[in-house]
C-alpha positions in Angstrom: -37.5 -67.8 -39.2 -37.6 -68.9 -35.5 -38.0 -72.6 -34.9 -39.9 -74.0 -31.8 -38.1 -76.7 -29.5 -40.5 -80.1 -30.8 -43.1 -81.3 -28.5 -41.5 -84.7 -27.5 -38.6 -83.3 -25.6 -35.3 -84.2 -27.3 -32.9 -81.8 -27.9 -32.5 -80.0 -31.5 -29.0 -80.9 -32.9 -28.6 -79.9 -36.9 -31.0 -81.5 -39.2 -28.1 -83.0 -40.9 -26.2 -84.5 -37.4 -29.5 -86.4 -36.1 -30.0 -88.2 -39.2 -26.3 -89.4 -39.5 -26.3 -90.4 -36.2 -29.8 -92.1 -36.5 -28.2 -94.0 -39.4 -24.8 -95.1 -37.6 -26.6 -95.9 -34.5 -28.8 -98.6 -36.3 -31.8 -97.2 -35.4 -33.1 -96.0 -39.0 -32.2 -98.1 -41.8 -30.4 -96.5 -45.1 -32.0 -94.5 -47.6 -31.9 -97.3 -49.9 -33.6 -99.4 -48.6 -37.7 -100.6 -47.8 -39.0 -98.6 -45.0 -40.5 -101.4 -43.3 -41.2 -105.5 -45.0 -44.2 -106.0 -46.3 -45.1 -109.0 -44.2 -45.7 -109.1 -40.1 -45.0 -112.3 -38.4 -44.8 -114.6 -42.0 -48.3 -113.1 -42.6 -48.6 -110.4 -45.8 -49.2 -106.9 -44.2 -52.2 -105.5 -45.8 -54.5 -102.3 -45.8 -57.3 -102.2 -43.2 -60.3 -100.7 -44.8 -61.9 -97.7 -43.9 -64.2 -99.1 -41.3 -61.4 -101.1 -39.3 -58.7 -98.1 -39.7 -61.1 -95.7 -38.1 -62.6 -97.8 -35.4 -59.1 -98.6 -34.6 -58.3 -94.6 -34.9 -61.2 -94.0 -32.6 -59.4 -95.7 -29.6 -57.2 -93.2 -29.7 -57.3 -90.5 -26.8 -58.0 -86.7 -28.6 -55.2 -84.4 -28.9 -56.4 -82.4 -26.2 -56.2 -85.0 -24.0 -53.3 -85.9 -24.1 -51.3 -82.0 -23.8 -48.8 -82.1 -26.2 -47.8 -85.7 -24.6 -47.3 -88.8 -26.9 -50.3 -91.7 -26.9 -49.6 -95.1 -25.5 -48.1 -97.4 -27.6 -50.0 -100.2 -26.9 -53.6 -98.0 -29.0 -51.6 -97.4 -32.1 -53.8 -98.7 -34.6 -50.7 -98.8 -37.2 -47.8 -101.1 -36.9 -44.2 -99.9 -38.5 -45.1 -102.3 -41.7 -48.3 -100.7 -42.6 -47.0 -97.5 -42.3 -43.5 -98.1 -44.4 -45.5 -99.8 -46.9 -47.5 -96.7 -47.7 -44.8 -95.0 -48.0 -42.9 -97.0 -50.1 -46.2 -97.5 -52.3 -46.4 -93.9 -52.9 -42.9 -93.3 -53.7 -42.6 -96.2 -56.5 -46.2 -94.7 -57.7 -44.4 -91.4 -58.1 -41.3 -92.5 -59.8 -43.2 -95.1 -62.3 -46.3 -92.5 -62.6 -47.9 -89.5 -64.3 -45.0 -87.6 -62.5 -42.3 -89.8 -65.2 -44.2 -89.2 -67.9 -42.2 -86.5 -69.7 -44.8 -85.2 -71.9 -46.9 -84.3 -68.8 -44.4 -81.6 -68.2 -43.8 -78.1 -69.1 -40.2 -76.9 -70.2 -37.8 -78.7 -68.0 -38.2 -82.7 -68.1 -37.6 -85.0 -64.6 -34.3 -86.9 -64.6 -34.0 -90.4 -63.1 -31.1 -89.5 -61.1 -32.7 -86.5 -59.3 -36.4 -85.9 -59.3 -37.6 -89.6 -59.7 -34.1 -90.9 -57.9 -36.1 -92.3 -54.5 -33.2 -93.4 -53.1 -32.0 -90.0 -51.8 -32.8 -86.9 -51.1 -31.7 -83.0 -51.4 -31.1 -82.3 -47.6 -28.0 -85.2 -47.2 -24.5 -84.2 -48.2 -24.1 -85.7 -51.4 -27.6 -85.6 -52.6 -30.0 -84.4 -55.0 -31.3 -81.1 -56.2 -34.1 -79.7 -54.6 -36.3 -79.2 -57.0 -40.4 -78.2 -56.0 -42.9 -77.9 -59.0 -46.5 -76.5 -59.7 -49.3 -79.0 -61.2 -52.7 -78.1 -63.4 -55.6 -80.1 -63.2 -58.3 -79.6 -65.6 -61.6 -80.2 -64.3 -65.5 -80.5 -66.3 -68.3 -77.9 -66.1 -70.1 -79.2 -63.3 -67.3 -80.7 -61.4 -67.4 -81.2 -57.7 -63.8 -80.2 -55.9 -63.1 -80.7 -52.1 -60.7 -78.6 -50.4 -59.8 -79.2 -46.6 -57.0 -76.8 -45.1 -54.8 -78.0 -42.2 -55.0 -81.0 -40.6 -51.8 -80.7 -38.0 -52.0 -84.7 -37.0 -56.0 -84.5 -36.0 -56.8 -88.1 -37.3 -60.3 -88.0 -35.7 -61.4 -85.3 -38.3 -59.9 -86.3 -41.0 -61.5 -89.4 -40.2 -64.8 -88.0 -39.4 -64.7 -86.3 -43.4 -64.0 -88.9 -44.7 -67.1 -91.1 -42.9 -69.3 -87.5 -44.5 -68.1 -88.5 -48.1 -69.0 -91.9 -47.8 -72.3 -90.8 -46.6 -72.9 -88.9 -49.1 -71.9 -91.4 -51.9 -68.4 -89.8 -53.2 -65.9 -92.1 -51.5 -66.1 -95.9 -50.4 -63.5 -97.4 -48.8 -60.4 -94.8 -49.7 -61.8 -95.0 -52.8 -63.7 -92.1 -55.4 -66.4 -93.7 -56.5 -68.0 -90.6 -57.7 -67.1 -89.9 -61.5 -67.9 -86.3 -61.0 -65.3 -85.5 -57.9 -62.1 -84.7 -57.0 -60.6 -83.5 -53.8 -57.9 -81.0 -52.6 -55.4 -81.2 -49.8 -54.0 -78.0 -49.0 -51.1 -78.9 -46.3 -49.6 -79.2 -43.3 -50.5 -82.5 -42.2 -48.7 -83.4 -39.1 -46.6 -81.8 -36.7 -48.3 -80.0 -33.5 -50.5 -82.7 -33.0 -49.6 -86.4 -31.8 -51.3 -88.2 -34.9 -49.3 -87.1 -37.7 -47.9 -90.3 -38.4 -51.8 -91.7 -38.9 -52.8 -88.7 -40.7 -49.9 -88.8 -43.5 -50.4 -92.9 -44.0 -54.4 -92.2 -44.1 -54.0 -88.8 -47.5 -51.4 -91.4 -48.6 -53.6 -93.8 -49.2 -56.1 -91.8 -51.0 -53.8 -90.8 -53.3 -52.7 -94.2 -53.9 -56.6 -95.1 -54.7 -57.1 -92.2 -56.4 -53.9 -90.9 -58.5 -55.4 -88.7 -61.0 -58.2 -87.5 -58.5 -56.6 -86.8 -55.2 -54.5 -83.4 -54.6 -51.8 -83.1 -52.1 -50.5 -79.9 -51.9 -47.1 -79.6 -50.3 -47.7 -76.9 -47.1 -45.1 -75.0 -45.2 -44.5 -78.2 -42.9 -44.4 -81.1 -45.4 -40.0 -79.7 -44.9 -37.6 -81.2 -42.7 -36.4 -77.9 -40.9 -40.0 -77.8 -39.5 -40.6 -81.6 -38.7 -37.7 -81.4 -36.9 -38.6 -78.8 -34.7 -42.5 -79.3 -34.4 -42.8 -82.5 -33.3 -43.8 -85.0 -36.2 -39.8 -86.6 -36.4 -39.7 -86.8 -32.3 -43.8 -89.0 -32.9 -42.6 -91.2 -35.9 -39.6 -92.1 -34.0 -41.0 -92.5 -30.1 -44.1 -95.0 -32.5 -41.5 -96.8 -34.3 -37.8 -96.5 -33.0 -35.5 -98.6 -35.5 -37.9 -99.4 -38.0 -38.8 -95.4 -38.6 -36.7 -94.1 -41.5 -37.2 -90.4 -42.0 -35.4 -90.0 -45.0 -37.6 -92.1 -46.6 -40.5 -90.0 -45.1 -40.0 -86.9 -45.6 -38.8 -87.6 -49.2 -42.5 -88.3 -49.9 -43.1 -84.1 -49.8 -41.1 -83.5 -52.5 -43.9 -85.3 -55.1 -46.3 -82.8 -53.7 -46.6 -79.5 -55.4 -46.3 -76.3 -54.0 -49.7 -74.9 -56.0 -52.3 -76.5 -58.1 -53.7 -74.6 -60.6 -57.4 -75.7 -61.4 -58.7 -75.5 -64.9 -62.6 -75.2 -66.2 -62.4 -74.2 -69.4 -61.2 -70.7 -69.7 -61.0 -70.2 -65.7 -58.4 -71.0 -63.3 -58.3 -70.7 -59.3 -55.2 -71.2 -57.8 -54.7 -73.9 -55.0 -52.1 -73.4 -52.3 -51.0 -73.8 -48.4 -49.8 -70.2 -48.1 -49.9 -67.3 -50.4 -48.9 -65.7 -53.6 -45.3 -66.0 -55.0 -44.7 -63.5 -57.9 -41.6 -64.6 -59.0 -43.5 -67.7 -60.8 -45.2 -67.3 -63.6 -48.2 -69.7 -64.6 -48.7 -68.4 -67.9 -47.3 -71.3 -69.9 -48.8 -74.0 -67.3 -51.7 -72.6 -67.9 -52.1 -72.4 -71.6 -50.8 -76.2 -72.1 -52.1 -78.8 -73.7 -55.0 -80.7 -72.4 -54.6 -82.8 -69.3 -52.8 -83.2 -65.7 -49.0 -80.9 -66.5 -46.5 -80.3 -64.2 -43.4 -77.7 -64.1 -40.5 -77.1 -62.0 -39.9 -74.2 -60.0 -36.2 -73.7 -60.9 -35.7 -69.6 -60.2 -37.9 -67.8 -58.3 -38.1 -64.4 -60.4 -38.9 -62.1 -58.3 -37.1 -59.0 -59.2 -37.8 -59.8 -62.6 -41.8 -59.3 -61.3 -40.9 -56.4 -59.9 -38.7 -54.6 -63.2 -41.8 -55.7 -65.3 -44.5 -54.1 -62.7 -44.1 -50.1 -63.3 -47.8 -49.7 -63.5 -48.3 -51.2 -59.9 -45.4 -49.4 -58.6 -47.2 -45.9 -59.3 -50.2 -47.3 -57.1 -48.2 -47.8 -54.0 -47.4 -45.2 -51.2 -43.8 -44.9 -51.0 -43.2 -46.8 -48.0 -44.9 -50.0 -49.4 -42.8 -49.3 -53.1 -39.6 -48.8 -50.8 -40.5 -52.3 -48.9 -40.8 -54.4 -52.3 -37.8 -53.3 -53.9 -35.8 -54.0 -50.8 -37.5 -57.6 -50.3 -37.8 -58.8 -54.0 -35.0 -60.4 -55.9 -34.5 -63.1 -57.9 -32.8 -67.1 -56.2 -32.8 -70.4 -56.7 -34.9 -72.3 -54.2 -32.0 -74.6 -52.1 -35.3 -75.9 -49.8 -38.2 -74.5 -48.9 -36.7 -71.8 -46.5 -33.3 -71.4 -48.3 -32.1 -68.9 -49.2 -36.0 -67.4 -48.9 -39.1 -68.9 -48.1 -41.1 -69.5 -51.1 -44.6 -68.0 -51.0 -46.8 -70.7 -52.0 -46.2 -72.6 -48.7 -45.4 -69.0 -46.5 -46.9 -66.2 -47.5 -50.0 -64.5 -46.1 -52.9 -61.7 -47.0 -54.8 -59.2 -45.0 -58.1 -58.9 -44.0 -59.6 -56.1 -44.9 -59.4 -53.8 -47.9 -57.9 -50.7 -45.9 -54.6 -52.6 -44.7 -51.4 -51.8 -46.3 -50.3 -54.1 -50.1 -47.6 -55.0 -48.9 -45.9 -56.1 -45.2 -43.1 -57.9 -44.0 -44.3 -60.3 -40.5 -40.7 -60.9 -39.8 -39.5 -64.3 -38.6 -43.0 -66.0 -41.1 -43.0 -64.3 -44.9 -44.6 -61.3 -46.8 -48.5 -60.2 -46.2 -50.8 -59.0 -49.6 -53.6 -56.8 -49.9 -56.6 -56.7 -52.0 -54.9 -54.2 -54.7 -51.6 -56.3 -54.8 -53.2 -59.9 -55.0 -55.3 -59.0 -57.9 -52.5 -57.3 -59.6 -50.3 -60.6 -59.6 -53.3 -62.8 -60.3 -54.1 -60.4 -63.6 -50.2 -60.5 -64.5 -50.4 -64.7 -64.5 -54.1 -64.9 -66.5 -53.9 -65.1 -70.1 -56.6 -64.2 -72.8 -57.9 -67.9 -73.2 -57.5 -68.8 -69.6 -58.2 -66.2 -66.5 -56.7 -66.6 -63.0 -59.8 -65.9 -60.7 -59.2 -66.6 -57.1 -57.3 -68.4 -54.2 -58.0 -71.3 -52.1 -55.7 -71.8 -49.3 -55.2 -72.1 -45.2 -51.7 -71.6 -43.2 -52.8 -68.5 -41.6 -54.0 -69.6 -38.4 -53.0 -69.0 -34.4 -53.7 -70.9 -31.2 -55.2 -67.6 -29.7 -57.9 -65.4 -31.3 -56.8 -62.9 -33.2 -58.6 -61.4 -36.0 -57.9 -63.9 -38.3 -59.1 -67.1 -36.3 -62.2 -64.8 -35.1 -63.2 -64.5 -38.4 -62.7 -68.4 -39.2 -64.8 -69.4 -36.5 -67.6 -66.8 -37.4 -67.6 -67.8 -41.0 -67.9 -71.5 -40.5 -64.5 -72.3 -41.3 -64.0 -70.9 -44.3 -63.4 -66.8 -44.6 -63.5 -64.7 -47.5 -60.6 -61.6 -47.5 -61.7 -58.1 -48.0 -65.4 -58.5 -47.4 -67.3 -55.0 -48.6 -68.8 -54.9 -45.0 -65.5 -55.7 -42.9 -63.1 -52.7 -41.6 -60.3 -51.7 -40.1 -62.5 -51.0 -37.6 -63.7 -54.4 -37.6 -60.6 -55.9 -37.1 -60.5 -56.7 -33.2 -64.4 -56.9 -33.0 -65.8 -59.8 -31.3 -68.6 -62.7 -33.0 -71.7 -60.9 -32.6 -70.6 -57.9 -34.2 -68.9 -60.1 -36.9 -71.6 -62.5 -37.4 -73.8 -59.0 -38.7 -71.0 -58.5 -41.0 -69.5 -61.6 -42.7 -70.1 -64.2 -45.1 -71.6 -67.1 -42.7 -74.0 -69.3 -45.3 -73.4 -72.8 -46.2 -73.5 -71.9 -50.1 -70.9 -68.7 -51.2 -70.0 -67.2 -55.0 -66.3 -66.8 -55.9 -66.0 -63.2 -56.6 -63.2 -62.6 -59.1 -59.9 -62.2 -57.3 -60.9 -63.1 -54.1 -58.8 -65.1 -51.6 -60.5 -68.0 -49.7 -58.5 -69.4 -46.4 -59.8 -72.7 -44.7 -59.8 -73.7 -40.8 -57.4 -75.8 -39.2 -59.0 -78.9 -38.2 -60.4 -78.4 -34.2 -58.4 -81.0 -31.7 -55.5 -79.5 -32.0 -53.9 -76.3 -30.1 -55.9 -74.0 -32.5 -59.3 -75.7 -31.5 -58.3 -75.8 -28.3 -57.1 -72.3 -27.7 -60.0 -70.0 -30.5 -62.7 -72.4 -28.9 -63.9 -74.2 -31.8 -65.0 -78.1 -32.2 -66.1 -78.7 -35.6 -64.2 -79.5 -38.8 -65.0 -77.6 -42.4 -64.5 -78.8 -45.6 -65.9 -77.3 -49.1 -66.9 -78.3 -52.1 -67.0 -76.4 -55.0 -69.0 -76.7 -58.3 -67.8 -75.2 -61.6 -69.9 -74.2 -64.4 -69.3 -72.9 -67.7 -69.1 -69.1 -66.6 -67.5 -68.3 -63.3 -70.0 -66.2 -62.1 -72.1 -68.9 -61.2 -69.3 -71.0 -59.6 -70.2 -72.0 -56.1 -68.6 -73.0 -53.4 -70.9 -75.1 -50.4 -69.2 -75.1 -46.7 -69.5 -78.5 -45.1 -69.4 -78.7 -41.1 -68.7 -81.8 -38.9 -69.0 -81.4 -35.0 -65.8 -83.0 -33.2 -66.8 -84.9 -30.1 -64.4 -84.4 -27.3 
């Protein structure tokens, strides 16, 4: 995997070097202790509501603006309090929480001195395991379920979805106030924009509102190797200097999980930053008992998907039979990256139904087709409980490309292996896409289809694919998938 020099300008020494040295020079403070006091000169640091926070937000100069630079100080609308007591809020919320409750989990239970320790962290020498994990969420007939893919530190959209739900009635104030809804995070939500720090306080506190009906799926960049190198470390500490502590931080993404499998009655979609990862099996998740459950990701069993796959085997040309066998075997997950990258926060799919099953895009992860992707969401489905599609994002670039063409045609939210798109397709421009694609505001989930959302516009993506509006959906389940629906909500950015 290649790593990018971050955008503030300071050099890239080991992930392990910078953080000792931030510790011994004074300017973090230790693991162990409070990010930041809850009180700001003798006064009791509180939240601003959602008004204040986003006409403070609105100060702020756009991403664009600014090229890659950092903000001035002196329109930060979050002092270092305020933000270390959000942290330290969700932390104690997911030590004392759902996530301790033992009976919420499948198989392997958390242990105080690793999963729910908060006091340290897998990537310091001496710490804890590393240890990601999957969650189901069951869900009524009826239900209404946002999803929102990347935001990349754009607090002006988030905060502009956020001002649409109230709107509309669903949210007040960081708060759900609408029995019937639930929303979805899909990942990555700082780093290559200057706003990260704003962004993560701002999902933060929705979850804190809203524990049982807020989502925050953990994306390829909620990992240190990438903060590092992307830009959200070099923000947090350039905002907050001393009072910043990233261990603290960045121990918040390990509480996220790496896929969320939605339940309505005997359907399931599968919700996740990146792709498909064989080598775990839902099966057991799925078929639980009642209620919000939660199980580790202990061995990704890859090869073990593989041995037990004969029938797909015979499907493949040899080339793409010779290419899974050499890239498939079973590990233990050290981080996210190490020693592979696990598919749920890296992993990609093609476009159109012609493209090869399987692909290797070398320095990123593996690439699915249609044939593949349905295979592995057949394998994990059970007969009480079918695995029916994918809702996910990641797969974006800062240029056009086929990918981002098709994501700005389909109004932020594309549909892979379309019956009218091609190979031949693949490097036509909007007009001839617009004649072929899904563009309307309300879409069916056709059974193992794969469902990738936009990356929010004032960022480098916007920017560069020449696109100012933010997408979110919402989708509605019923009693029989076939009339589940999914409604594409747009938001124009003002820049």
């Amino acid at each position: 995997m290649k790593l990018m020099p971050h955008w503030f300008g300071i050099g890239v020494p080991s992930i392990l070097l910078l953080i000792q040295l931030l510790g011994s020079a004074g300017q973090c403070q230790p693991v162990s202790q409070p990010l930041a006091k809850a009180t700001s000169a003798g006064n009791e640091t509180r939240y601003k509501t959602f008004s204040e926070w986003r006409a403070a937000c609105e100060a702020l100069p756009r991403n664009r603006a600014l090229k890659r630079g950092p903000p001035p100080k002196e329109l930060l609308p979050l002092k270092a309090a305020e933000f270390g007591l959000g942290i330290e809020r969700f932390l104690r919320s997911a030590r004392d929480g759902e996530l301790a409750d033992t009976n919420a989990w499948v198989g392997t239970k958390p242990e105080k001195s690793h999963f729910l320790n908060i006091d340290n962290t897998y990537f310091t020498e001496g710490g804890i395991r590393f240890e990601p994990f999957t969650q189901r969420l069951s869900v009524p007939q009826g239900a209404e379920v946002f999803f929102h893919g990347d935001f990349h530190g754009d607090i002006h959209s988030l905060n502009a979805v956020l001002g649409s739900l109230e709107t509309s009635g669903r949210v007040k104030d960081f708060k759900v106030v609408s029995t019937n809804f639930w929303m979805v995070f899909l990942g990555d939500y700082t780093d290559r924009g200057m706003y990260g720090v704003e962004v993560l306080h701002t999902i933060l506190r929705l979850k804190q509102a809203n524990p049982e009906r807020v989502v925050l799926v953990r994306g390829n960049h909620e990992d240190i190797s990438l903060a590092m190198n992307y830009g959200f470390m070099a923000e947090a500490q350039y905002k907050y200097g001393r009072e910043f502590n990233p261990k603290k931080t960045l121990r918040v993404y390990d509480f996220m999980p790496l896929a969320l499998y939605l339940v309505c009655g005997e359907n399931a979609v599968q919700c996740n930053h990146g792709g498909m990862e064989p080598g775990y099996d839902p099966r057991v998740l799925l078929n639980s008992p009642p209620g919000v459950r939660y199980q580790f990701l202990r061995s990704v069993q890859r090869g073990q998907f593989l041995a037990e796959s004969g029938e797909l085997l015979k499907q493949l040309v040899p080339s793409e039979r010779d290419l899974l066998k050499a890239s498939f075997s079973d590990f233990i997950p050290e981080s996210p990256t190490k020693p592979s990258v696990i598919g749920f926060m890296w992993n990609d799919f093609t476009l159109v139904h012609e493209e090869p099953q399987f692909a290797v895009d070398p320095g990123r992860a593996f690439v699915y087709g249609d044939r593949l992707t349905h295979y592995v969401l057949e394998k994990g489905s059970t007969p009480g409980r079918r695995l029916r599609a994918v809702f996910r994002a990641h797969q974006h670039s800062s240029l056009p490309n086929p990918m981002m063409r098709r994501l700005v045609v389909a109004k932020g939210l594309h549909r892979h292996w379309q019956d009218n798109d091609s190979v031949g397709l693949l490097n036509a421009g909007q007009p001839a896409l617009q004649q072929k694609i899904e563009t309307q505001e309300l879409r069916s989930i056709p059974d193992g289809s794969v469902w990738t959302f936009n990356v929010s516009p004032d960022s480098v993506y916007g920017e560069g694919c020449g696109f100012a509006f933010d997408t979110f959906g919402i989708l509605k389940t019923a009693e029989h998938f076939s009339e589940w629906r999914m409604t594409v909500n747009n938001i124009a950015i003002r820049f």
